[in-house]
N, C-alpha and C positions, 0 to 999 in steps of 0.2 A: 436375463438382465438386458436392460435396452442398449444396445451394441454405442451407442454415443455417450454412455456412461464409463469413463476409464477412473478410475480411482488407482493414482499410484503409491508404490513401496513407500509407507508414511513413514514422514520423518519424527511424530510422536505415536504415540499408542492407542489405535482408536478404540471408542467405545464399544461395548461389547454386542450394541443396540444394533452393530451392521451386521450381524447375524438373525436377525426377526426374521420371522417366515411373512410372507407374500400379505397370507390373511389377517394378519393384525396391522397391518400397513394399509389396508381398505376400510378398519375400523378408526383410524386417526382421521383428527378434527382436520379441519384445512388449511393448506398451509399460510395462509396470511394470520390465521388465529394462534399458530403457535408460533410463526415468528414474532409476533403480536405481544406473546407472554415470554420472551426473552429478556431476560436483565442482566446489563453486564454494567460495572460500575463505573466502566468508560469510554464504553458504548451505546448510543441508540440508535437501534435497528425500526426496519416497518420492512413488508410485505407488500405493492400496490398488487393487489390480484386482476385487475383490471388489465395494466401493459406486462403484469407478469415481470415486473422491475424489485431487485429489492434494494434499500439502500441501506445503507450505513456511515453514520457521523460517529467521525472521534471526539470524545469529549472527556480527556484526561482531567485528572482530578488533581494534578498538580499542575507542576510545568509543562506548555506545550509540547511536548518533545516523546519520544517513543523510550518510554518510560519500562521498567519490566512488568509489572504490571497491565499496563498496554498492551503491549507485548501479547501478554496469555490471554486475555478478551477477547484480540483479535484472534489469536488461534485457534481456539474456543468455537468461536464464529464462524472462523473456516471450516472447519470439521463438523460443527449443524449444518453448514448446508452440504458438506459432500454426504450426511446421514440422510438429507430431506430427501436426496436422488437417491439414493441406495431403497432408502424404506417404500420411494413411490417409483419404485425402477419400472412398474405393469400399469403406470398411468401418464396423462400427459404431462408433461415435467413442466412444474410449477414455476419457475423462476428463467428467466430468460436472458434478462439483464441483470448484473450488478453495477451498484455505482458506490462509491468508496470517496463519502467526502467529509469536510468538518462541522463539526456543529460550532467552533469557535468564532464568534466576526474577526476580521480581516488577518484569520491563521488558516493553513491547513496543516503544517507541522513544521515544527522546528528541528524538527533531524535529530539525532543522535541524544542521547542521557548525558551532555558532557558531565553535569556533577559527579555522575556515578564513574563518568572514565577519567576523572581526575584524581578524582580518591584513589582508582585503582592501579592508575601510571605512577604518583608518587609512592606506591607500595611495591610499585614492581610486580603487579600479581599478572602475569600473564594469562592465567586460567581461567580468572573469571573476568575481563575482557573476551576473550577466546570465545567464553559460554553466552555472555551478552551478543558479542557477534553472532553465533550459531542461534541461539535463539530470536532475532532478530533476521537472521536471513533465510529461517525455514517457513515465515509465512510472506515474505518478497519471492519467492520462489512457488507457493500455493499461488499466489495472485496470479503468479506467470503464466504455470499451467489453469486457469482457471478454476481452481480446486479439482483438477479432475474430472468437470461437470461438463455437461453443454451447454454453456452460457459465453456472453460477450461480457465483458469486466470493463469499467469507465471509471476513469479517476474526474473527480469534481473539483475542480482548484477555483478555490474563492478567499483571496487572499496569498499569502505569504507562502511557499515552499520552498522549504531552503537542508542540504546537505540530504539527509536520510528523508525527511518528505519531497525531496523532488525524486530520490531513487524508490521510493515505494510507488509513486505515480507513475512512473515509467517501468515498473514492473506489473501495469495493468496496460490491457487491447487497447485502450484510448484513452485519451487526454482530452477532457473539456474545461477549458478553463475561462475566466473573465476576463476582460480587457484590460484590465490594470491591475491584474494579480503577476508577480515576481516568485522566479524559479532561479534555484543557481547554486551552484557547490560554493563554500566560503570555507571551505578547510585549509586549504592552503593557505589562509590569515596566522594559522597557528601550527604550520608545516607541517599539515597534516593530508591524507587522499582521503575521498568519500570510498569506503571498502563494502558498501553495502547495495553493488549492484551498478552502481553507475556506469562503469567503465564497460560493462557488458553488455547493459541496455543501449545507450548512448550509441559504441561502435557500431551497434547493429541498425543503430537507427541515421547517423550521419559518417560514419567512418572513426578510424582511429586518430586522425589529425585534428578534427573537429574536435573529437571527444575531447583529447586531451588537453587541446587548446583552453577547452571548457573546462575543466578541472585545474590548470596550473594557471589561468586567469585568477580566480575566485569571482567572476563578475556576475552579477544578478542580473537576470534577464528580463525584460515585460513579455508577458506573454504573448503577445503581438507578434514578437519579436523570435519567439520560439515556434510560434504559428507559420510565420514563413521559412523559419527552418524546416519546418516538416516534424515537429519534435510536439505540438499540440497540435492535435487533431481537427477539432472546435471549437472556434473564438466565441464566444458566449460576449452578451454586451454586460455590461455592471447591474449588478444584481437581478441579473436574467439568466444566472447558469441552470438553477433547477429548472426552471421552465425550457430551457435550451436545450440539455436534456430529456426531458418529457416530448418535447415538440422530435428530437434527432430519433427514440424509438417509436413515435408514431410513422413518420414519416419512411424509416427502414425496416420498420417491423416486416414487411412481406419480402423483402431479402434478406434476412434472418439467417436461413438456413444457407445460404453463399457467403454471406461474410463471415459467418463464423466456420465455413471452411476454409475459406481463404486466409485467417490469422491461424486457421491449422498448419495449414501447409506455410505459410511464414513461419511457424515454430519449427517446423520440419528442416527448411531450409537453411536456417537460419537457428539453431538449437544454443539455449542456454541449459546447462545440466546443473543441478544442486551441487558437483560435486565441483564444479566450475567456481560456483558461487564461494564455496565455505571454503578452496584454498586463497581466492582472493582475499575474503576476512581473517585469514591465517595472517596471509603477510601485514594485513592492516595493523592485525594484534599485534605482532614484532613492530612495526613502526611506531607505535604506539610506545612503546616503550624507551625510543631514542628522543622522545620528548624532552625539551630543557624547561625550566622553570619557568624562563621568561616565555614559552611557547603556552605554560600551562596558566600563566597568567591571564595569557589574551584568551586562553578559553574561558578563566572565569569569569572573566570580562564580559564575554559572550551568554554564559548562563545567567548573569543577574539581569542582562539586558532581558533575557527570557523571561526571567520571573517579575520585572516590571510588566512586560508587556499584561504577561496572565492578571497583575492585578488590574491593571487598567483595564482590561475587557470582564473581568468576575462581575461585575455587576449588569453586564448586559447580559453574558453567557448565563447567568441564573435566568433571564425570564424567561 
């Protein structure tokens, strides 16, 4: 197996397909054609075979927001490509780049299910809170490690990221965002912490005073703004992120093989562990729970606002 290929202890069950011998791995079509024939009902994927980039738009079928559903697509997604590198481990590895953005106009996530954590706080069910967070933070954690693969991961912000879509983008190697696209924790509106990663990312990326600054604020940032923080990588101008992208792996593609050691050994240095991850969403879940009405109010508040926004853009998002 090709020594840059690490696949770790999965946090779901993989398919049984990473057991194929060598030889029916030289019989499969190529990889842009089977990423090509993937369907996920809230996702679209593509393969460029060309820069060896592959991307991925969210495109949830309800409210913007990281939905269960979502959820499993993505994971889904993760785990095809840690199979594409296992199956083609005695060839040259097809995918180089991934880039992680939306297909929504001016969304890339609205963070967290509140509908779903509101039904579940006024029932008091801790468990499935608990299971939402855990499922929600075992594919924040693949992004981390890059699924295991040799690849570099890039978040594509175009548009809005706000509480769990700013921590899924910050649980990817880089941040490319547009010029007037807005990033920011807002959970403290309804005394609540972002538990899905933030505080882990953030500290490693400006410190714990910063971080938290940034979480008991609630204040939304421009990405500009997060640019000179050192927290976006690359400012992209307005509706120039894809192409800013395309243009940043032409441009790096022949130090490829240093940068993506070098965010090795930043993971090294600097180590987030899953197991790091899911006591943080432990304590999320119990806080979750100390929620008053009036706290669960202003989240609903916050979800109809979501499900405005989605109908105002359904009619562009369909063409």
């Amino acid at each position: 197996m090709n020594p840059g290929i690490v696949i770790p202890d999965p946090v779901q069950p993989l398919s049984p397909v990473f057991g194929r011998p060598s030889h029916i791995s030289r019989e499969r079509e190529p990889a842009h054609i089977e990423v090509a024939r993937s369907h996920y009902r809230n996702l679209k994927v593509e393969l460029d075979p060309a820069d060896r980039t592959y991307w991925c738009f969210m495109q949830p079928e309800g409210r913007p927001s990281f939905t269960p559903e979502l959820l499993q697509d993505i994971t889904d997604m993760q785990l095809s490509i840690q199979r594409m590198f296992v199956e083609r481990a005695d060839e040259e590895p097809p995918i180089r780049y991934f880039v992680f953005a939306s297909g929504l106009p001016g969304i890339y996530s609205m963070g967290g299910d509140l509908g779903l954590f509101i039904e579940k706080i006024r029932v008091g069910d801790r468990a499935a809170l608990r299971r939402y967070a855990h499922a929600a933070i075992e594919p924040i954690y693949r992004n981390h490690i890059a699924f295991g693969a040799p690849i570099i991961t890039m978040g594509l912000i175009q548009g809005d990221a706000l509480g769990g879509g700013f921590e899924c983008a910050l649980s990817l190697d880089m941040i490319v965002a547009e010029r007037s696209s807005k990033m920011g924790l807002p959970e403290i509106l309804f005394n609540l912490f972002p538990g899905m990663g933030a505080y882990s990312f953030l500290s490693r990326r400006v410190g714990a005073l910063v971080t938290e600054k940034m979480i008991t604020s609630g204040r939304i940032y421009t990405a500009e703004e997060l640019h000179e923080m050192g927290i976006v990588d690359v400012l992209a101008e307005d509706g120039k992120g894809a192409e800013t992208v395309r243009e940043y792996v032409a441009e790096h593609g022949r130090k490829y093989n240093a940068h993506r050691a070098l965010i090795q050994a930043r993971r090294r240095v600097n180590p987030i562990t899953l197991g790091e991850l899911r006591d943080v969403v432990d304590i999320w879940a119990d806080a979750c729970l100390g929620l008053g009405e009036s706290d669960l109010r202003k989240m609903a508040r916050l979800t109809a606002a979501q499900d405005r926004r989605r109908a105002a853009i359904m009619p562009i998002a369909a063409e």
